[in-house]
C-alpha positions in Angstrom: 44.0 92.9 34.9 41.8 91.9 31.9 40.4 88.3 32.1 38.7 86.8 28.8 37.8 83.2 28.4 37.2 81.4 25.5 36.0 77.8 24.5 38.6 75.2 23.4 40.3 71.7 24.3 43.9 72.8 25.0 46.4 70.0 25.1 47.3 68.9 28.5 50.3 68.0 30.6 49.9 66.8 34.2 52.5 65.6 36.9 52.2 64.7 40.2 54.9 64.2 42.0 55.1 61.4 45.4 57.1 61.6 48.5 58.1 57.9 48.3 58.5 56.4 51.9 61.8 54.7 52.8 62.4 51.3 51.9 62.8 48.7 54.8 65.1 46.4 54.5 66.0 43.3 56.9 68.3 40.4 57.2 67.1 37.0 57.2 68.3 33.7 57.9 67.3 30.6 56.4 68.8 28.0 58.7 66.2 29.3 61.2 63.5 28.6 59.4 61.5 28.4 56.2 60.9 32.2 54.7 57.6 33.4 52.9 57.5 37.1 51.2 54.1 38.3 49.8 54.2 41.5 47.9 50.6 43.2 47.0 48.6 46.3 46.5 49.4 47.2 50.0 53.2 46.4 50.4 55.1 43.6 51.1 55.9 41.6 54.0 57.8 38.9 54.7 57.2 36.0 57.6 59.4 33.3 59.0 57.7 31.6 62.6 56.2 33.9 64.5 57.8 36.8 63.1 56.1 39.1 60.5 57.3 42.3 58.9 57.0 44.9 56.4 59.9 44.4 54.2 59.9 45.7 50.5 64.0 44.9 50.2 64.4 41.5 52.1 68.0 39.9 52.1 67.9 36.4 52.8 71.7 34.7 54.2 72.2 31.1 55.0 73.0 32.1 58.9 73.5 35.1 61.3 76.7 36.0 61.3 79.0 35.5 64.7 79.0 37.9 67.2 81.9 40.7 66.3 81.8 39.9 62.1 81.3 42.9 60.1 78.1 40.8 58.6 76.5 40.2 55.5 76.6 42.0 52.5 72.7 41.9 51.8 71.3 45.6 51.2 69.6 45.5 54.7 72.5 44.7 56.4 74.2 48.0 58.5 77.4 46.8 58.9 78.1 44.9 55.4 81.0 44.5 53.2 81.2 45.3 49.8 81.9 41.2 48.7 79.0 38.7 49.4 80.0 35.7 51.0 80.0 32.3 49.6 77.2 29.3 49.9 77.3 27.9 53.7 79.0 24.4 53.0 76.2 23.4 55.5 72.5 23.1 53.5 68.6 23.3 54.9 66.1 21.7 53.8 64.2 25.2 54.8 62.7 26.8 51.7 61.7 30.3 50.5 58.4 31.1 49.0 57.3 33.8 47.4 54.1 35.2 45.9 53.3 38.4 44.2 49.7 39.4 43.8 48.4 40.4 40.5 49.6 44.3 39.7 52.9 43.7 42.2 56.3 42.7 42.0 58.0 40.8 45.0 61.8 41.8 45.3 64.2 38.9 47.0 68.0 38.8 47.7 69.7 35.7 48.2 73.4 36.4 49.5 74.7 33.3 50.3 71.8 30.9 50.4 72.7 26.8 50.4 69.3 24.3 50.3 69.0 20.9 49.9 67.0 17.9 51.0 63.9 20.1 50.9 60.9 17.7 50.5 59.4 19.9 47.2 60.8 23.3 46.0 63.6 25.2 47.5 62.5 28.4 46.0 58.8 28.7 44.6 57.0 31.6 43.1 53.4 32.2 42.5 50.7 34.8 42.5 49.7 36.6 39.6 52.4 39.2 40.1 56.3 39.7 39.1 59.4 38.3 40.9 62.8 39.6 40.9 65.6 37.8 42.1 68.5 39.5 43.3 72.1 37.6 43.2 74.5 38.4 46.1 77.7 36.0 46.8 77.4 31.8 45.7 73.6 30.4 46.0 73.4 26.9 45.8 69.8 25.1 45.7 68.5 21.9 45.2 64.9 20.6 45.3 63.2 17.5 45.9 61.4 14.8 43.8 59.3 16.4 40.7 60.3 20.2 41.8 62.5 23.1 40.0 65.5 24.2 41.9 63.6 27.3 41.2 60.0 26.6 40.0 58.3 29.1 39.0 54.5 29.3 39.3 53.7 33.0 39.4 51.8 33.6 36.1 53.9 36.9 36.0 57.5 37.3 35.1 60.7 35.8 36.7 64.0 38.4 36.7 66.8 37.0 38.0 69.4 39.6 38.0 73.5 40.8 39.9 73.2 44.5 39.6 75.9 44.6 42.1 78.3 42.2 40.3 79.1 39.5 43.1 76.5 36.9 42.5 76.1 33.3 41.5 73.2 30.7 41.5 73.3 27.0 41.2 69.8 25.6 40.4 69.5 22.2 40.3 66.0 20.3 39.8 65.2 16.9 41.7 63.3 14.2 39.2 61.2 15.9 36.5 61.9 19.4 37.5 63.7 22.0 35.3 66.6 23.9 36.7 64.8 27.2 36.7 61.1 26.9 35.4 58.6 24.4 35.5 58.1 21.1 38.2 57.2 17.9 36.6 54.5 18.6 34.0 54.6 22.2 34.0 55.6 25.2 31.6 58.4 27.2 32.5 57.5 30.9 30.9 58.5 34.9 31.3 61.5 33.7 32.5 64.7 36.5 32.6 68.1 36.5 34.0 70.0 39.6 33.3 72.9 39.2 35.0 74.9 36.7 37.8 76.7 33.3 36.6 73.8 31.0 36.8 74.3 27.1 36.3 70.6 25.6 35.8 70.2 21.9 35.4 66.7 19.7 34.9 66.1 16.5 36.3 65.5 13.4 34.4 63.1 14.7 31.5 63.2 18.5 32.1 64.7 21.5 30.9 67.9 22.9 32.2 65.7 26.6 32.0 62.2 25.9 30.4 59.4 23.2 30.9 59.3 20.9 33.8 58.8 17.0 32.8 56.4 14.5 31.5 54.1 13.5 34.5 51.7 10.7 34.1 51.7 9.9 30.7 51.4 13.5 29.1 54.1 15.0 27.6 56.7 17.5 29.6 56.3 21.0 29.8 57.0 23.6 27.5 59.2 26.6 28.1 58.7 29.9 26.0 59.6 33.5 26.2 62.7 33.5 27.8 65.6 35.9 27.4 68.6 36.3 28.2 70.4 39.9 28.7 73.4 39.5 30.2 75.5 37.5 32.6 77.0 34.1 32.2 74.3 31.4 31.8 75.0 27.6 31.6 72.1 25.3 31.1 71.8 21.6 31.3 68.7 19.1 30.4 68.0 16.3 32.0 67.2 12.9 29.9 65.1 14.1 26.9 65.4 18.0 27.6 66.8 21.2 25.7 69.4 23.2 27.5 66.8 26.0 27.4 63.8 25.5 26.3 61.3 22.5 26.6 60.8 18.8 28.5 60.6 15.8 27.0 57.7 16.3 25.0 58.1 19.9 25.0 58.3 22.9 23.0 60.9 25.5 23.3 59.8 29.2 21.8 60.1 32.8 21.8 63.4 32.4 23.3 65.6 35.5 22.8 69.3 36.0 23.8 70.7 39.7 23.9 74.1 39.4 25.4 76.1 37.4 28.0 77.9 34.3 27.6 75.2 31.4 27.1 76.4 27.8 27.1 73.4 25.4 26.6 73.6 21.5 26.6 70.5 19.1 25.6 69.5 15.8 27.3 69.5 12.9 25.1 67.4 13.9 22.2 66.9 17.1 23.9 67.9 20.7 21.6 70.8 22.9 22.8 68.3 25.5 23.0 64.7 24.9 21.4 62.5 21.7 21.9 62.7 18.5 24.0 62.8 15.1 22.5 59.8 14.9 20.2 59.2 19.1 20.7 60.1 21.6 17.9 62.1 24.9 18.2 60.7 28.2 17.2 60.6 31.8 17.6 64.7 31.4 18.8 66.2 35.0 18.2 70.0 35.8 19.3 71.0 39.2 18.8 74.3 39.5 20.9 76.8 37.9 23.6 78.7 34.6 22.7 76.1 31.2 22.5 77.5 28.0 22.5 74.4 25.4 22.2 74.9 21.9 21.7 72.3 19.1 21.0 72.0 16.4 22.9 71.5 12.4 20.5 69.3 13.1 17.5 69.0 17.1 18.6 69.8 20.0 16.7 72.1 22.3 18.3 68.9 25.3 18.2 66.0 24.3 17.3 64.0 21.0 17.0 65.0 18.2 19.5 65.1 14.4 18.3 61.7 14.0 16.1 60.7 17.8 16.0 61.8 20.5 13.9 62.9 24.0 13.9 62.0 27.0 12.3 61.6 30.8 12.5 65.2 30.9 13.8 66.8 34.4 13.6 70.8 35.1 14.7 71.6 38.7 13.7 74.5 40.1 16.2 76.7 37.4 17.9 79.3 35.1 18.0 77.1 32.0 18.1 79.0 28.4 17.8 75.6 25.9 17.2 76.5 21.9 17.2 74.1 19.1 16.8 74.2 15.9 18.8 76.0 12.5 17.3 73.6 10.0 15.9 72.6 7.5 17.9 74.2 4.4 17.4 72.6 1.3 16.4 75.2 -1.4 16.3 79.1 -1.3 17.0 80.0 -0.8 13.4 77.2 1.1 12.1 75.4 4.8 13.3 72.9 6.5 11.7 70.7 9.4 12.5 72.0 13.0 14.0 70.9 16.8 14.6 71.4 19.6 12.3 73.4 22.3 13.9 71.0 24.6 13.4 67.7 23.7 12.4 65.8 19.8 12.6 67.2 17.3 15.0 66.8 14.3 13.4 63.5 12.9 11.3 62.9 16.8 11.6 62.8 19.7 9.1 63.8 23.6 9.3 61.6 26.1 7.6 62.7 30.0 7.8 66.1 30.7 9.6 67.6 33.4 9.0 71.7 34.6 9.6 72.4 38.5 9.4 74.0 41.7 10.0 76.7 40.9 11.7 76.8 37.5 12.9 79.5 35.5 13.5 78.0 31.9 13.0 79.6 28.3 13.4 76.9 25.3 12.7 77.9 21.3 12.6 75.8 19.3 11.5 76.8 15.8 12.9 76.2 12.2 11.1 73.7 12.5 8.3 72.0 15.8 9.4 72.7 19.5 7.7 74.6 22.0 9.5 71.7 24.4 8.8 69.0 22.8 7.8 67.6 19.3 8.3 67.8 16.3 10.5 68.4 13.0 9.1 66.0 11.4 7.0 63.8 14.5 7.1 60.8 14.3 4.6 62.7 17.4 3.2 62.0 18.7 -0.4 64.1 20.5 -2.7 62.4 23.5 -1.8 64.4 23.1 1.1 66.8 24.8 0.7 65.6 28.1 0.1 64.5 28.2 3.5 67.6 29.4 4.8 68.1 33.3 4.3 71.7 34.7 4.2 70.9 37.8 2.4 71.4 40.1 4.9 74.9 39.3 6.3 76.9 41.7 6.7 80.8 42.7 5.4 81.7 41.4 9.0 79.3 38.7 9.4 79.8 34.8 8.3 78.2 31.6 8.5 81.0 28.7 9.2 79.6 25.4 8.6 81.7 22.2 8.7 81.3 18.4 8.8 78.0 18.5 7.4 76.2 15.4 7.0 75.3 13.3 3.7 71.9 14.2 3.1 71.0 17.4 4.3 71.1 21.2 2.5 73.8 23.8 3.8 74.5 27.0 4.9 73.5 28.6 1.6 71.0 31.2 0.0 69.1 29.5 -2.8 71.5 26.6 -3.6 72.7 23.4 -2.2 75.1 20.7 -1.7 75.3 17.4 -0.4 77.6 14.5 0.7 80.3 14.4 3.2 82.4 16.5 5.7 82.9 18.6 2.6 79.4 20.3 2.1 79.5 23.3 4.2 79.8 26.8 3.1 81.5 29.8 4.3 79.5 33.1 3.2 81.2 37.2 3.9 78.6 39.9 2.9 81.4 41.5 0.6 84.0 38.8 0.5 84.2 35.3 -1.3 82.6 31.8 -0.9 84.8 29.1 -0.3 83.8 25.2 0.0 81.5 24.1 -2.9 78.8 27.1 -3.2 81.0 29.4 -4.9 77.1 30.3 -6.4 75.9 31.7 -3.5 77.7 35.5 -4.2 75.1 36.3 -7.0 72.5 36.6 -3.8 74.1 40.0 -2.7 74.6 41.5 -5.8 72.0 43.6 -5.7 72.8 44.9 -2.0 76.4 45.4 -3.6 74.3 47.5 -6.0 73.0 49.5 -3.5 76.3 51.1 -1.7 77.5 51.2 -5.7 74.6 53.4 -6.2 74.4 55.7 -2.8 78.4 56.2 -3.1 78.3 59.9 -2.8 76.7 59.0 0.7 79.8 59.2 2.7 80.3 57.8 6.7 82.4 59.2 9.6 82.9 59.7 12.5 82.4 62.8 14.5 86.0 64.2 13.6 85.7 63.6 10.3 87.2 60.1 9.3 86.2 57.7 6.9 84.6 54.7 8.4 85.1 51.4 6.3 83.7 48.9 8.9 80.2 50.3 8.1 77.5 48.0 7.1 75.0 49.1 4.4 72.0 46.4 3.5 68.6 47.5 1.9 65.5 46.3 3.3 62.8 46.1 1.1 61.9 49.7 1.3 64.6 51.2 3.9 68.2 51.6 3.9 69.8 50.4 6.9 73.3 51.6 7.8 75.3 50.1 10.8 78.3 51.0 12.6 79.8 49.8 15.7 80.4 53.3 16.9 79.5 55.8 19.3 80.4 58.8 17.6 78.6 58.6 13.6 77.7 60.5 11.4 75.8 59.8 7.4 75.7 62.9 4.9 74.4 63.0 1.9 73.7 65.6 -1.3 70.6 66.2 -3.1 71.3 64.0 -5.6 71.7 61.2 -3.8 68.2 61.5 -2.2 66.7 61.6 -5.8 68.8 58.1 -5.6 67.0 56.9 -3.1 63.7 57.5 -4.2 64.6 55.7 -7.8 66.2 52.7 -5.1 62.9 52.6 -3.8 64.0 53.6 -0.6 61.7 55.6 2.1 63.4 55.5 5.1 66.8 55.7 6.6 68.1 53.7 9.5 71.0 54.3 11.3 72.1 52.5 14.2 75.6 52.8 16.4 76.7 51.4 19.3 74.0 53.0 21.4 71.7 54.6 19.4 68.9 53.5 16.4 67.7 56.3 14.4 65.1 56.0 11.7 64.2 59.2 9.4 61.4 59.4 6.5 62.3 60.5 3.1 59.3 63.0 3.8 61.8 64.5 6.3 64.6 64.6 4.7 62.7 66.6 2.2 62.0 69.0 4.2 65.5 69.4 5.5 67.2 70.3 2.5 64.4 72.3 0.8 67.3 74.7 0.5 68.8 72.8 -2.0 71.3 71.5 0.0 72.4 68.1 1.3 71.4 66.3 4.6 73.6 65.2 7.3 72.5 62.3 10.3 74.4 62.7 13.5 74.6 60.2 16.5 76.6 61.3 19.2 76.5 59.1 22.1 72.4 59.5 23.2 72.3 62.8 21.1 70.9 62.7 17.4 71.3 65.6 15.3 69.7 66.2 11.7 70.7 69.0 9.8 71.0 70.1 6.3 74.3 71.3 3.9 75.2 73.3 1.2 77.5 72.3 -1.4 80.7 72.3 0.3 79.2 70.2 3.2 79.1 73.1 5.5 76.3 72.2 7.8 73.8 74.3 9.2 71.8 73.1 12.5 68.5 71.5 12.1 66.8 69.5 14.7 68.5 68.4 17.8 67.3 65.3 20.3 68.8 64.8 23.6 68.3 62.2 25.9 68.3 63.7 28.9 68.3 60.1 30.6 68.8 56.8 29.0 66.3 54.6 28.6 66.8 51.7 31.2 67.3 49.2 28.8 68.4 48.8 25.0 69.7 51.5 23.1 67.9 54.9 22.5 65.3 55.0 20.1 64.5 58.2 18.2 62.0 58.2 15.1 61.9 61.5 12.9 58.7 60.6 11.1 55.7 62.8 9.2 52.2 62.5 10.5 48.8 63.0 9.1 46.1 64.2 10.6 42.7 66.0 10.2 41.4 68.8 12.5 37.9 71.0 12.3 38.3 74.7 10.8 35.5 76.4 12.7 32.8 74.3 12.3 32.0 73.8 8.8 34.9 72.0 7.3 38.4 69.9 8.1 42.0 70.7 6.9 44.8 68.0 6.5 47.8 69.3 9.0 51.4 67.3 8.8 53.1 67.2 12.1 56.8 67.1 12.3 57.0 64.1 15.2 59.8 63.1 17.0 59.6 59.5 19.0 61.7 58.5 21.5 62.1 55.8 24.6 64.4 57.9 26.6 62.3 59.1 30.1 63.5 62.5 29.7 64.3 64.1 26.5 64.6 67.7 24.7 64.2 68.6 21.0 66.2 71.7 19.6 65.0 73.9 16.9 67.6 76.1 14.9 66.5 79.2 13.8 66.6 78.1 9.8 64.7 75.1 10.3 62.1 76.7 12.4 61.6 79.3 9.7 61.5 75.8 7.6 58.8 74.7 9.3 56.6 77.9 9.5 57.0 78.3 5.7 56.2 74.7 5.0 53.6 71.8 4.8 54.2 70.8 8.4 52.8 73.3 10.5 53.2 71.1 14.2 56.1 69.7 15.5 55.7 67.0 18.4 57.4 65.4 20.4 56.6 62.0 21.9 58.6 60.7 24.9 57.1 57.4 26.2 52.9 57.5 26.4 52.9 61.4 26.7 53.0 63.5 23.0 53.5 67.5 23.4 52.1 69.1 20.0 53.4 72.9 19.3 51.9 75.0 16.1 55.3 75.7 14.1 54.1 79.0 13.7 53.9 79.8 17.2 57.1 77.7 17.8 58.8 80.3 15.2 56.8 84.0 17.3 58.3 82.4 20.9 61.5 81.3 20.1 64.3 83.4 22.0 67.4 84.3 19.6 65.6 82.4 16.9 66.1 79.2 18.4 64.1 77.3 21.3 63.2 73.7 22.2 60.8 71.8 23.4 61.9 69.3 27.0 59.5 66.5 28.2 60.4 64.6 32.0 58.3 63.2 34.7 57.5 66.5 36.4 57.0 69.1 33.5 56.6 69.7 30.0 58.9 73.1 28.8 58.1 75.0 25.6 60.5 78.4 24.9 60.5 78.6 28.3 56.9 78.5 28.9 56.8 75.2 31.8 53.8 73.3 32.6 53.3 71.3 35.4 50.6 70.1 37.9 50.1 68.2 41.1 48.2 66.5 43.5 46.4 63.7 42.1 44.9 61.1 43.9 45.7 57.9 41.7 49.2 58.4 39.7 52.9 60.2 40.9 54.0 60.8 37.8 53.2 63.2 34.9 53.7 61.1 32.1 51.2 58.4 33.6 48.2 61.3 34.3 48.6 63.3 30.9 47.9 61.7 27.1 48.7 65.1 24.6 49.4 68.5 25.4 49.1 71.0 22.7 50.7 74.5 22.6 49.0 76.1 19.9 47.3 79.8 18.6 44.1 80.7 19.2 41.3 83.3 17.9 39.6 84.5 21.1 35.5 85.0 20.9 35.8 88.8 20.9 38.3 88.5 17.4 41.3 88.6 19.1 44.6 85.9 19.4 45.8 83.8 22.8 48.4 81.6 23.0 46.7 78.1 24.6 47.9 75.0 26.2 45.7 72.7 26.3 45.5 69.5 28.6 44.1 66.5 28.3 44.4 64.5 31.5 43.5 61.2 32.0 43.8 60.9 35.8 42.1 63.7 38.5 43.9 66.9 39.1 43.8 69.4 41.8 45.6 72.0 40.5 47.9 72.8 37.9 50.7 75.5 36.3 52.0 77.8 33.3 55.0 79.2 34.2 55.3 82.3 31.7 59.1 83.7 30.8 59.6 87.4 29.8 61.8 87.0 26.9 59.3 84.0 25.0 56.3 86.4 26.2 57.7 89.3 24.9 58.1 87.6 21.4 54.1 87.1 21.6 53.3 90.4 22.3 55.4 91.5 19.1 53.5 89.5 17.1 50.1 90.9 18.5 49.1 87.6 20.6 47.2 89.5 23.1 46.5 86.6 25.8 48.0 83.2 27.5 45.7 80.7 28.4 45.7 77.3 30.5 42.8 74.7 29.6 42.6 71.3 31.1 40.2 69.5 30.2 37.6 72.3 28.4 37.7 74.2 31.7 39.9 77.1 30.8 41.6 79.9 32.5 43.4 83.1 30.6 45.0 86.5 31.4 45.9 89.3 29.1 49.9 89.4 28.0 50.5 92.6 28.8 49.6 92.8 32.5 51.7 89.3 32.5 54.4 91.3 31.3 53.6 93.8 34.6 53.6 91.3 36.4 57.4 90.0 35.9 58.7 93.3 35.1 57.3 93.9 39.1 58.8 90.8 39.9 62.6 90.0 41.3 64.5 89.5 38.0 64.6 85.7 36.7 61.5 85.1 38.2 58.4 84.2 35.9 55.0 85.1 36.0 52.7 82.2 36.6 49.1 80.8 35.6 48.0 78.4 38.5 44.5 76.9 38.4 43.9 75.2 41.9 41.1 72.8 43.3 39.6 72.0 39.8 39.1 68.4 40.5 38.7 67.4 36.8 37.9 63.7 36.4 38.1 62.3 33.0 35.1 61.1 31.6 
């Protein structure tokens, strides 16, 4: 065997994979004492008296079940059942603490938990770490004087989630404590709940979920990114605070609902969800589920509580029902004042909300306040009005605003109306206006334009029907296109692409029920150099891009399956063109375009048909990545094109190995991470000219975490197709320490072999640490 080594930074790919040790997992009851669980670098382990154990999966119950009971349902339990049990109708004042150290994440279950009369919190947080709460059967807490019913003081995140289904919590906070969030004068941030029915309700002054409130003269506390992702939330303020949000005093902001059913009730002068009395609303984003916010006196439904505004509001994807609170009244025959149902509560203004796609919107504004817009007796301009954005609702989106109040500007785009219950508006992407802004339809016209102009580009599904509940809107540059499908496909001719360049348009976005796709013109260039059309395939978490001829025959392109899901959201997957400049021997640089596709799925594989390969290799782009997560494998397109078996191949990213044609590299035993995507940055498989004038296929590493050893696992058939094409060697470089072997005796080497079995390349003990 004839070994040559040559000089070169190959692109790396590194995995180590850990032999996680079993989770321990206990039962715990509360009514024998106060529980404390510290998580850190080292583990975590939970104490209660005397007693002190390793526990990473703790499942805390009210009491031990009687002798003979099949017993609680906690994940620790051996004999559970598969329903939790119900809060004990008898409460403790014993509480549970826990604190996560900075870089950990503490994990609790509460099956069944009842406290009350506890002198502070019943459940605290804190540390520098993460906290995840796990709901199993009814938990019912309570806490004392200026204390959450679960205050959180970990500077971390907060998750409170029901993966299994069965869970409820009841937080309730004594005087000048939040539901869930901050004690009295304290923020409530980072906070999540995913899942469960949760009731949260503040104290006198605080947030239902949010700030705690105002302690010694200052003002309450604020509460800001929260979200909610699923489950059935109801939150309550106290006196002067938002449902969700902040205290009296308080700002609510970054607050973001996904899905779930949210129902969210301001104190007096406290916002549905946003501020507190006297605190604005910002940053509010709903995107899904079913939201039903109401303001408390003065307070806008979402947004600004009594004196404070609300702005940079966003609702794109729900069925949201927003309502602000009644004026407050000043006599027994005479009220003035009220909350905006989106927007200001009263004396406060709205800048920059924004209802589209589709959204299915409700807003009442009550007494003299807009139902989105204003407050009463805001300093508002006429300038107002063009602060709220309608432009992008969709053809089964609307905005339903009724009762408005006498002074405030409506639910329009770029008009207004004022005076009585009569003012609202009700806007449909495609449909008509009724109420008094019939003027409002001249706003879409030019999105009308668009699906006038791209009408050759034709929408199905995967067997072949028209779709006509598709959504088609034009975003400054990018044409986004929207169907609540799983199955979706998008094709369209030549001529229609010339179309979209004249529209301005660079990109195409496509998004179904669980996918987002976005592709570059530059792309679609590429894939229809033929002359033919493009067609843009979602098929559950599989995304195709091919091209047609005239008869809309297709012929397969690129191919992107997600191997697994991500584990939260849809899957993402960007076809995009990148630049970049790399050295020609030493002496000058060349511009390359890479082919990259991006996406958040853990595990994913790109297919390469044969015609699009021979595409590549003949055009501009000569790489083709693929990025999964934080680790990007780059192949030469040429060398793509020489290994691919049957004229196709693919290229398949996980956690253990990176897979080219066949050719699989993987690596092991490092000290620091367990998995490859966290020890390797870029691999590159690429073609190479050797010192002595002659070619080698290289991968090249580069790891950023020590290795001990690594592996190239060579296939006959791909390594056949090299030797055809006169590629005399295979090399493995990690790092700029390289290792090579000539391709024929590798091809001795499996033909000696038992059959199915590839040769390998295995570099052991290198101990490589990144500089």
């Amino acid at each position: 065997m004839k070994t040559r080594r040559f000089c070169a930074c190959i692109m790396a790919l590194l995995l180590a994979v850990s032999m996680p040790l079993t989770a321990l997992a206990d039962d715990w009851y509360l009514d024998e004492g106060s529980i404390s669980v510290e998580a850190n670098e080292s583990g975590q382990t939970v104490s209660q008296g005397e007693t002190s154990k390793n526990d990473s999966a703790p499942v805390i119950s009210q009491s031990r079940p009687e002798s003979g009971s099949s017993g609680n349902s906690g994940s620790g339990s051996s004999g559970n059942t598969d329903s939790a049990p119900p809060a004990s109708s008898e409460s403790t004042s014993n509480t549970i603490t826990i604190t996560a150290g900075e870089g950990s994440t503490a994990n609790v279950t509460l099956n069944g938990v009842n406290i009350s009369g506890a002198d502070g919190a019943a459940i605290q947080t804190s540390g520098g770490g993460n906290v995840t709460i796990e709901l199993d059967g009814d938990n019912e807490v309570q806490s004392g004087y200026g204390s959450a019913g679960v205050e959180k003081n970990n500077s971390g995140s907060l998750t409170i989630t029901d993966n299994n289904g069965n869970g409820s919590l009841k937080a309730t906070g004594g005087e000048g404590g939040a539901g869930i969030g901050g004690g009295k004068g304290g923020n409530g941030s980072n906070i999540t709940i995913s899942g469960g029915t949760v009731n949260a309700t503040g104290g006198e002054n605080a947030a239902g979920i949010g700030g705690g409130g105002k302690s010694d003269g200052f003002d309450g506390g604020n509460g800001s990114n929260i979200t909610i992702s699923g489950g059935t939330v109801t939150a309550k303020g106290g006196i002067s605070g938002a449902g969700i949000g902040g205290a009296m005093g308080g700002t609510g902001s970054n607050i973001t609902i996904s899905d779930g059913t949210v129902n969210a009730n301001g104190g007096e002068g406290g916002a549905g969800i946003g501020g507190g009395a006297s605190g604005a609303g910002s940053g509010i984003t709903i995107k899904g589920g079913t939201v039903n916010a109401k303001g408390g006196t003065d307070a806008a439904g979402i947004g600004g509580g009594t004196h404070g505004n609300g702005s940079n509001i966003t609702i794109s994807g729900s069925t949201t029902t927003a309502t602000g609170g009644d004026p407050q009244e000043i006599s027994d025959d005479k009220a003035v004042g009220g909350g905006a149902g989106i927007g200001g509560g009263a004396y406060g203004t709205s800048d920059n909300i924004t209802v589209k796609y589709t959204a299915q919107v409700t807003a009442t504004g009550k007494g003299n306040a807009a139902n989105i817009g204003n407050g009463y007796a805001s300093e508002a301009t006429e300038k107002q009005k063009d602060k709220v954005d309608l432009s992008g609702l969709s053809s089964f989106g609307n905005v339903n605003g009724i009762s408005g109040g006498d002074g405030g500007y409506h639910a329009s785009n770029g008009s207004s109306s004022s005076g009585g219950s009569s003012g609202g508006s009700f806007v449909s992407f495609f449909g008509s206006n009724s109420g008094s802004n019939s003027s409002s339809s001249s706003s879409y016209k030019s999105r009308l334009d668009v699906k006038a102009t791209l009408g050759k580009i034709t929408s199905t599904d995967n067997d072949g029907n028209d779709l006509s509940n598709v959504v088609w809107l034009k975003e400054d540059s990018e044409l986004d296109i929207t169907a609540r499908e799983d199955k979706f496909s998008v094709t369209g001719s030549p001529s229609d692409l010339l179309k979209l360049k004249k529209e301005g348009i660079s990109k195409i976005n496509l998004e179904t029920n669980r996918v987002n796709v976005s592709v570059s013109n530059q792309v679609l260039d590429k894939i229809t150099d033929s002359g033919g059309g493009f067609q843009l395939t979602a098929d559950g978490t599989t995304v195709s891009l091919s091209s047609t001829d005239g008869n809309n025959q297709k012929t397969p392109g690129l191919k992107l399956t997600a191997d697994k899901q991500p584990e939260k959201g849809k899957l993402q997957v960007d076809f995009r063109s990148e630049e970049s400049k790399e050295g020609t021997g030493d002496v000058r640089e060349s511009l390359n375009k890479t082919l990259q596709v991006s996406t958040n799925a853990p595990e994913a594989t790109l297919s390469l048909e044969q015609k699009y390969l021979q595409t590549l290799q003949n055009s501009e782009f000569s790489k083709l990545a693929l990025a999964v997560g934080n680790l990007i494998t780059t192949v030469d397109s040429m060398l793509a094109a020489n290994t691919a078996v049957n004229g196709s191949g693919s290229i398949s990213i996980d956690d253990e190995s990176v897979i080219m044609n066949g050719f699989k590299f993987s690596a092991g035993d490092s000290s620091e991470n367990d998995q490859l995507t966290d020890m390797v940055t870029n691999i590159k498989f690429k073609k190479e000219i050797t010192p002595v004038g002659g070619s080698a296929m290289v991968v090249e590493v580069d790891a950023k975490a020590p290795m001990k050893s690594a592996s190239l696992k060579v296939p006959g058939s791909a390594l056949q197709s090299l030797i055809d094409q006169g590629v005399e060697e295979t090399a493995l470089s990690i790092n700029g320490k390289t290792t090579s072997i000539n391709n024929s005796n590798l091809r001795e080497q499996i033909d000696d072999s038992k059959p199915g079995i590839p040769a390998a390349i295995t570099v052991k003990d290198l101990n490589i640490l990144v500089p």
